[in-house]
Structures are given as structure tokens and as C-alpha cells.
N, CA, C and O atoms as CSV, one atom per row, in Angstrom:
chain,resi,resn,atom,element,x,y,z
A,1,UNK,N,N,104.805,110.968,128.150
A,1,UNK,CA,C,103.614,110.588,127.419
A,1,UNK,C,C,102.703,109.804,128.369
A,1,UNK,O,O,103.104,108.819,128.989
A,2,UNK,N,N,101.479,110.281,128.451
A,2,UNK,CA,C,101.001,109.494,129.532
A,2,UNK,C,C,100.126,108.233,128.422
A,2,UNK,O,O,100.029,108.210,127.195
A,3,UNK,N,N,99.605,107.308,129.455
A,3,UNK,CA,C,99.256,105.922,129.412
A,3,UNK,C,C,98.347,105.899,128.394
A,3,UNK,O,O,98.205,104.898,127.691
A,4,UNK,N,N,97.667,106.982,128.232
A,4,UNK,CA,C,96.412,107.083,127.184
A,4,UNK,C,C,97.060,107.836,125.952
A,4,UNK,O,O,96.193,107.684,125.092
A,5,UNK,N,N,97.712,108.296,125.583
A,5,UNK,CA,C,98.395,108.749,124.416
A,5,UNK,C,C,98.988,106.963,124.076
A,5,UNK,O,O,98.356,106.339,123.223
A,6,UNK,N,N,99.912,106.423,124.623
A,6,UNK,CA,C,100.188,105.122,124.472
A,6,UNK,C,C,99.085,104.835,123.981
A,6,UNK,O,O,98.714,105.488,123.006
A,7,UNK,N,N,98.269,103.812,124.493
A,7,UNK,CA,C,96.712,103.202,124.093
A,7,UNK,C,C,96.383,103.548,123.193
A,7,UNK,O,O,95.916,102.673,122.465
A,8,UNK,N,N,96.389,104.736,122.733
A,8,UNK,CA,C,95.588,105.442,121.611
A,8,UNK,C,C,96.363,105.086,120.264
A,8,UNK,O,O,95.827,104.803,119.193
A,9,UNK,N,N,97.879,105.163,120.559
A,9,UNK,CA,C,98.461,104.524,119.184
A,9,UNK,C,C,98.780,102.740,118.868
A,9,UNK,O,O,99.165,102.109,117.883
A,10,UNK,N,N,98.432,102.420,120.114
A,10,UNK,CA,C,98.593,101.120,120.033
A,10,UNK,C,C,97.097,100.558,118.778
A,10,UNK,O,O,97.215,100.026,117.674
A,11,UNK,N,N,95.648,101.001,119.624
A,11,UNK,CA,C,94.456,101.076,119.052
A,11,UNK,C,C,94.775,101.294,117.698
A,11,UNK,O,O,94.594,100.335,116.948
A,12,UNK,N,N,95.271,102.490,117.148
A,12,UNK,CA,C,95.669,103.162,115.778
A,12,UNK,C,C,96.297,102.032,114.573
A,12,UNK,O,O,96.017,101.740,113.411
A,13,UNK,N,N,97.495,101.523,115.791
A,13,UNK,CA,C,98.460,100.580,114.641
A,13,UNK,C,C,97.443,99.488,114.408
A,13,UNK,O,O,96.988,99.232,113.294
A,14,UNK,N,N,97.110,98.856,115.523
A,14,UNK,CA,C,95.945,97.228,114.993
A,14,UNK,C,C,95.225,97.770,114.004
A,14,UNK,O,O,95.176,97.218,112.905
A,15,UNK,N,N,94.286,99.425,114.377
A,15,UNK,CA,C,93.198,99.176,113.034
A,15,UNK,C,C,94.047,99.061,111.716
A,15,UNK,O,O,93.884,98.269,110.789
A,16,UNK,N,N,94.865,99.910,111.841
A,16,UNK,CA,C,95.801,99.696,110.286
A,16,UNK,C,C,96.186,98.462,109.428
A,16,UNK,O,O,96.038,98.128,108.252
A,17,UNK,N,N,96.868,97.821,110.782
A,17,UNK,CA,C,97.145,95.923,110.164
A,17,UNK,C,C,96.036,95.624,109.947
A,17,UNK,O,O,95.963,95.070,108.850
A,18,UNK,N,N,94.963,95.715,110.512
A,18,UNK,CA,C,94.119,95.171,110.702
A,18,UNK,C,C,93.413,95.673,109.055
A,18,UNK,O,O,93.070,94.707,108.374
A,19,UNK,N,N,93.279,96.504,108.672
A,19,UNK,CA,C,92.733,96.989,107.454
A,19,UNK,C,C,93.855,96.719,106.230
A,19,UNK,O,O,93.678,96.533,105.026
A,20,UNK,N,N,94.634,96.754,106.742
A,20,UNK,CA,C,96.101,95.784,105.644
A,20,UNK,C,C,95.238,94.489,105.376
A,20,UNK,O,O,94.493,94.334,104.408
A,21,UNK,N,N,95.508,93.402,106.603
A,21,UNK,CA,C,94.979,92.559,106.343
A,21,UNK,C,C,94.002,92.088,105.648
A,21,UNK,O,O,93.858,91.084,104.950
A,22,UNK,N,N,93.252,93.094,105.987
A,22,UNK,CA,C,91.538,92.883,104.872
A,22,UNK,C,C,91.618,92.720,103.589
A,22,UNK,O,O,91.163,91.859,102.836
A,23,UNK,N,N,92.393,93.854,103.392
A,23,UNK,CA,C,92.663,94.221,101.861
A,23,UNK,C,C,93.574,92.838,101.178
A,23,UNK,O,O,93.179,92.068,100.302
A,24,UNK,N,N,94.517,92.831,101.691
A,24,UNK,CA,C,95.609,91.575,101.651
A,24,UNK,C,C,94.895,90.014,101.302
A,24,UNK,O,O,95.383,89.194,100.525
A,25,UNK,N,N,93.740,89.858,102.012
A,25,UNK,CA,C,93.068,89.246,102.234
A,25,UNK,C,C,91.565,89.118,100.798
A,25,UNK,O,O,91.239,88.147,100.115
A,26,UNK,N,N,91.096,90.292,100.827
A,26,UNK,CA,C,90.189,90.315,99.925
A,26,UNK,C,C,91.057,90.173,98.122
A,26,UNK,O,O,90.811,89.355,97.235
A,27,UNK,N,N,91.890,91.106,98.133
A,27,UNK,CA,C,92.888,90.658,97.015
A,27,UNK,C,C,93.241,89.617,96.484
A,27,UNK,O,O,93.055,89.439,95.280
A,28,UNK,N,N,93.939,88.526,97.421
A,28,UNK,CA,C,93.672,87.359,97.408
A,28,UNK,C,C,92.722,85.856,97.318
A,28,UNK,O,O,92.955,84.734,96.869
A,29,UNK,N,N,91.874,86.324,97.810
A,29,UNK,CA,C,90.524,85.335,97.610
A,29,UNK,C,C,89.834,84.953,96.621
A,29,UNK,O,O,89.226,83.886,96.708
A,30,UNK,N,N,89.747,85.936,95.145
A,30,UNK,CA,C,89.133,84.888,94.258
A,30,UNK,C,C,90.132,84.327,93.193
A,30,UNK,O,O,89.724,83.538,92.340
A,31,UNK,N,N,91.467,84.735,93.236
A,31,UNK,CA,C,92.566,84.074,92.688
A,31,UNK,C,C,92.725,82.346,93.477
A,31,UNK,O,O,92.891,81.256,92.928
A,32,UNK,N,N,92.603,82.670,94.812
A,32,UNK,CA,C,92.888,81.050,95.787
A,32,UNK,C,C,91.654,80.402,95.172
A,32,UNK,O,O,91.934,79.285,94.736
A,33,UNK,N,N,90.406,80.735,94.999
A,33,UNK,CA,C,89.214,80.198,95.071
A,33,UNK,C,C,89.377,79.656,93.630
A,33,UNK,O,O,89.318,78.440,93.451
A,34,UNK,N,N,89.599,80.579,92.501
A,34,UNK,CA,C,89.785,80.157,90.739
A,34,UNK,C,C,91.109,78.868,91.278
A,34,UNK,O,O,90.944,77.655,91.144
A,35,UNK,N,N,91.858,79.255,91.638
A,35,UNK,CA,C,93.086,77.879,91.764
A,35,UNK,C,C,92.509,76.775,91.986
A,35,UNK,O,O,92.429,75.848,91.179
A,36,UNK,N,N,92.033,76.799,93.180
A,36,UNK,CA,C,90.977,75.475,94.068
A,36,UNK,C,C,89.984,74.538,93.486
A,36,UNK,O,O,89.708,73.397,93.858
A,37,UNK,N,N,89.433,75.327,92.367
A,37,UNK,CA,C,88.282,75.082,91.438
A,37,UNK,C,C,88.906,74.410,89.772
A,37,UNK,O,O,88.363,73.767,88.874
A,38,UNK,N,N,90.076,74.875,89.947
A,38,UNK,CA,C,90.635,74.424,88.839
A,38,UNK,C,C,90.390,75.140,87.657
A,38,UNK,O,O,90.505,74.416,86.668
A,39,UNK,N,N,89.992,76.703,87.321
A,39,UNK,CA,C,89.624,77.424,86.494
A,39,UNK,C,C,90.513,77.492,85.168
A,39,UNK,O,O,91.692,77.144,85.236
A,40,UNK,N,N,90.173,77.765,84.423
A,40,UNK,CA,C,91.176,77.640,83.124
A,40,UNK,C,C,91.965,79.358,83.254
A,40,UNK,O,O,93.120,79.572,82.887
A,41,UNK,N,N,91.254,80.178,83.712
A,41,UNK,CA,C,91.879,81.167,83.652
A,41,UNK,C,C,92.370,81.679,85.167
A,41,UNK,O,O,92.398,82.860,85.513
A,42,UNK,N,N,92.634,80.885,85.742
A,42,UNK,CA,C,93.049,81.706,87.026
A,42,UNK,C,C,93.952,82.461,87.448
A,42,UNK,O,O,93.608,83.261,88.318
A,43,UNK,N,N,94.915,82.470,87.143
A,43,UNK,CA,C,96.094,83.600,86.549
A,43,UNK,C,C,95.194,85.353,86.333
A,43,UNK,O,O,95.228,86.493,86.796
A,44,UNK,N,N,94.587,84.667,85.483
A,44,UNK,CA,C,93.664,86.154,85.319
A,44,UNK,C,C,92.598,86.610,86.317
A,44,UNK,O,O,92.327,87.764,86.647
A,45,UNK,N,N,92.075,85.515,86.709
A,45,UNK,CA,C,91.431,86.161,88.188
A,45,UNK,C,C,92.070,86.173,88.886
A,45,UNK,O,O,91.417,85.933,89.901
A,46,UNK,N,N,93.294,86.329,89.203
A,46,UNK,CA,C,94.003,86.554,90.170
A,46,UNK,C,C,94.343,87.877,90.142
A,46,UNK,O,O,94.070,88.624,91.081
A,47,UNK,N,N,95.056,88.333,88.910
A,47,UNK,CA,C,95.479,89.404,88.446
A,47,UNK,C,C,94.311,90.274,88.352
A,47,UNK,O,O,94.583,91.417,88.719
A,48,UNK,N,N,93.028,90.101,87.960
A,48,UNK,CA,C,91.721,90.868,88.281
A,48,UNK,C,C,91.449,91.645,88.968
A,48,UNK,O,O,91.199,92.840,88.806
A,49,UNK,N,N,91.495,90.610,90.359
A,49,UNK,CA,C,91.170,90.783,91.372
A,49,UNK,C,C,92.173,91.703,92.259
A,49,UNK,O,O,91.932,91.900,93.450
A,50,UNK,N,N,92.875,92.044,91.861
A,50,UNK,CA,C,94.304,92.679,92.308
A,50,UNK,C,C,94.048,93.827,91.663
A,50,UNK,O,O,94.438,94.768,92.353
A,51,UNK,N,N,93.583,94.164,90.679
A,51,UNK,CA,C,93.657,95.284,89.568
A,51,UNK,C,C,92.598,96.209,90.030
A,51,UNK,O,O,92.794,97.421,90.126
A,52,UNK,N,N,91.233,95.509,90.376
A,52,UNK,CA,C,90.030,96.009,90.703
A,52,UNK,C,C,90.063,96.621,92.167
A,52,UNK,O,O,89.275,97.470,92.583
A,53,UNK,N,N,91.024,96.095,92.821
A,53,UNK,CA,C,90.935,96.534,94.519
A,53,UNK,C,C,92.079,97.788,94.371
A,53,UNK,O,O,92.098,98.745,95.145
A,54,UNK,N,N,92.834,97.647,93.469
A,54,UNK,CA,C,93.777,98.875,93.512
A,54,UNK,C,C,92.895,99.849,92.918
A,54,UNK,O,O,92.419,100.741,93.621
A,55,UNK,N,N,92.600,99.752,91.528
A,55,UNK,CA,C,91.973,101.111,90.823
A,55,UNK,C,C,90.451,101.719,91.110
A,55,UNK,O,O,90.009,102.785,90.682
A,56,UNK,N,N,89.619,100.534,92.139
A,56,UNK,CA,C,88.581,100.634,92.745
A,56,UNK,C,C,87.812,99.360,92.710
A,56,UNK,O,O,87.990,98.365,92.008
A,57,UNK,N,N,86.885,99.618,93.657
A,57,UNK,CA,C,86.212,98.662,94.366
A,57,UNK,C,C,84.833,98.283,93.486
A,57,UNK,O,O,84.019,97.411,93.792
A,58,UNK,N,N,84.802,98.838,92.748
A,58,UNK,CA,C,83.616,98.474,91.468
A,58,UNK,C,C,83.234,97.307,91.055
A,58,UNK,O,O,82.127,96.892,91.399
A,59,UNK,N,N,84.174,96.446,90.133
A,59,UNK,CA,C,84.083,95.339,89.287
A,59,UNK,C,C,84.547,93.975,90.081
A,59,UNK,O,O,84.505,92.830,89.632
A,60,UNK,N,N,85.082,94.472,91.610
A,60,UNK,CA,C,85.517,93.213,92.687
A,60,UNK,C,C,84.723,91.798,92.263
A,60,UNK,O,O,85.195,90.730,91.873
A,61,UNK,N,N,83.168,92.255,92.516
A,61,UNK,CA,C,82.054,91.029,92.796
A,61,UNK,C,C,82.108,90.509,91.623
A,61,UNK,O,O,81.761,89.333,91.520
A,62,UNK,N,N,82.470,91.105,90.650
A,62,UNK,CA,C,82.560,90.542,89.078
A,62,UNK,C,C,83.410,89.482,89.061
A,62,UNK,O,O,83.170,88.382,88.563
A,63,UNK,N,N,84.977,90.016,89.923
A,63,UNK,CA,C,85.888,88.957,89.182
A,63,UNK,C,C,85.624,88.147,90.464
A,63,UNK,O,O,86.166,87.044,90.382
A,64,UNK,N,N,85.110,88.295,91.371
A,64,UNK,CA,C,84.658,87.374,92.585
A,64,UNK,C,C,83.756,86.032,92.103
A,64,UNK,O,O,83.984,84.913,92.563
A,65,UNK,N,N,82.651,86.315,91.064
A,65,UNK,CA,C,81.801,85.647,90.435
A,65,UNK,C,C,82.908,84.939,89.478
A,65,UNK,O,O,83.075,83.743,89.716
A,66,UNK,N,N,83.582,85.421,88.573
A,66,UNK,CA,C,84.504,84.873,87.280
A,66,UNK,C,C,84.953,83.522,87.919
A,66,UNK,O,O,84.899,82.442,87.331
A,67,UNK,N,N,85.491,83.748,89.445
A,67,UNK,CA,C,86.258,82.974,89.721
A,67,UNK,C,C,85.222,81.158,90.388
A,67,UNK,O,O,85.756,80.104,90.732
A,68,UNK,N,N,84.297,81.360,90.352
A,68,UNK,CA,C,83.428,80.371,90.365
A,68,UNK,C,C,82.790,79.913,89.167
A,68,UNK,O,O,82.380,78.753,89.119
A,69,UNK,N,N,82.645,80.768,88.096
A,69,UNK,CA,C,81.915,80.350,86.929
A,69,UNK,C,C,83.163,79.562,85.865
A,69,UNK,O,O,84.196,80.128,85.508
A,70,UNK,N,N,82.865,78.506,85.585
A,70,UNK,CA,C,84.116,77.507,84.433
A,70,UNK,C,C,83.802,78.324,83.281
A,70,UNK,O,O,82.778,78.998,83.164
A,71,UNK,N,N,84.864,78.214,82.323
A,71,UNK,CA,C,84.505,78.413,80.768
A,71,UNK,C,C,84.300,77.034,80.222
A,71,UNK,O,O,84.977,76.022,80.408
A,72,UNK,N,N,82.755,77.290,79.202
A,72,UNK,CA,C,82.608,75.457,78.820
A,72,UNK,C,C,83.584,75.282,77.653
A,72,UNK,O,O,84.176,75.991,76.840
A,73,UNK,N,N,83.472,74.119,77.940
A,73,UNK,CA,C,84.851,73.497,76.591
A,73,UNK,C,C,83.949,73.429,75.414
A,73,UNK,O,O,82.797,73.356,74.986
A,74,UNK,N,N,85.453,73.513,75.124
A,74,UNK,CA,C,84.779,72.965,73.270
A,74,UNK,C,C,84.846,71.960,73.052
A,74,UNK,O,O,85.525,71.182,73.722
A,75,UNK,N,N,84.040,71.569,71.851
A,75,UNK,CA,C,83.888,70.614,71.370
A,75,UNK,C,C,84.257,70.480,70.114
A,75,UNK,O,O,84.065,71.330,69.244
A,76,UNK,N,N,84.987,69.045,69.906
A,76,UNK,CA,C,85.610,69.266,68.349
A,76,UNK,C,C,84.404,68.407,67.490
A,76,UNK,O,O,83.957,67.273,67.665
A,77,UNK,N,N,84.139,69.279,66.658
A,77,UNK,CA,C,83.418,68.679,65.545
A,77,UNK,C,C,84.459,68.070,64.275
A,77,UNK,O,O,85.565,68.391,63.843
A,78,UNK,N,N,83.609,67.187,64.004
A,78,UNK,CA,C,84.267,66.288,62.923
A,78,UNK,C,C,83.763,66.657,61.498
A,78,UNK,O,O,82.613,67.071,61.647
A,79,UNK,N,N,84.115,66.694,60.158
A,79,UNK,CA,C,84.090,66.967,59.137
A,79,UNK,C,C,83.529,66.020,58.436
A,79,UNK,O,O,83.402,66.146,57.218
């Protein structure tokens, strides 16, 4: 095998990790970010965000946004 067949799969494997990583990476990020922030639902943006990168790349920025926006509390009214 000469030196450039080598090279060529070496090149091959990084882009791969390298696109693992991304993904690995983007998957992860608005679940860490909802944690960090203290979100009431972060569990679910976590799980979102995991759901949306597997079945497609569509609704990502959505749960990307979820994970910065709080839900406001309630308020108990008195009788």
C-alpha cells in the first residue's frame, strides 16, 4: 500500500470522528445549557434535542431556543 493510500484513510477516519463529534456535541448542548440555566424542564430539552438530531434537523433551533426561554411561574391566588 503505498504512502498515499495510507494518508487518504487516515484523512477519512478524522473527518468521521470528527463529524461524530459534532453531532455528539450538537446533541448535547441545549440539554447542558437548560441544566446550567436551571430550566424546569430540562430533562425534556435534553431528550428534544436528541430526538430532533436523530429524526431530522428541522425543529433543532426550536429546542435550542426552549432551552434558554424559563416557563413563568404561577401564581397562587387567594380566595
Amino acid at each position: 500500500m503505498p504512502f498515499i493510500d495510507i494518508f487518504a484513510w487516515i484523512v477519512l477516519a478524522v473527518a468521521v470522528l470528527t463529524l461524530v463529534a459534532a453531532f455528539v456535541a450538537l446533541g448535547a448542548m441545549p440539554g447542558r445549557i437548560a441544566r446550567r440555566r436551571g430550566h424546569p424542564w430540562a430533562q425534556a430539552v435534553a431528550v428534544g434535542s436528541w430526538a430532533t438530531l436523530i429524526c431530522g434537523f428541522v425543529f433543532w433551533p426550536l429546542i435550542l431556543t426552549w432551552a434558554y426561554v424559563d416557563a413563568p411561574t404561577r401564581r397562587e391566588t387567594r380566595p
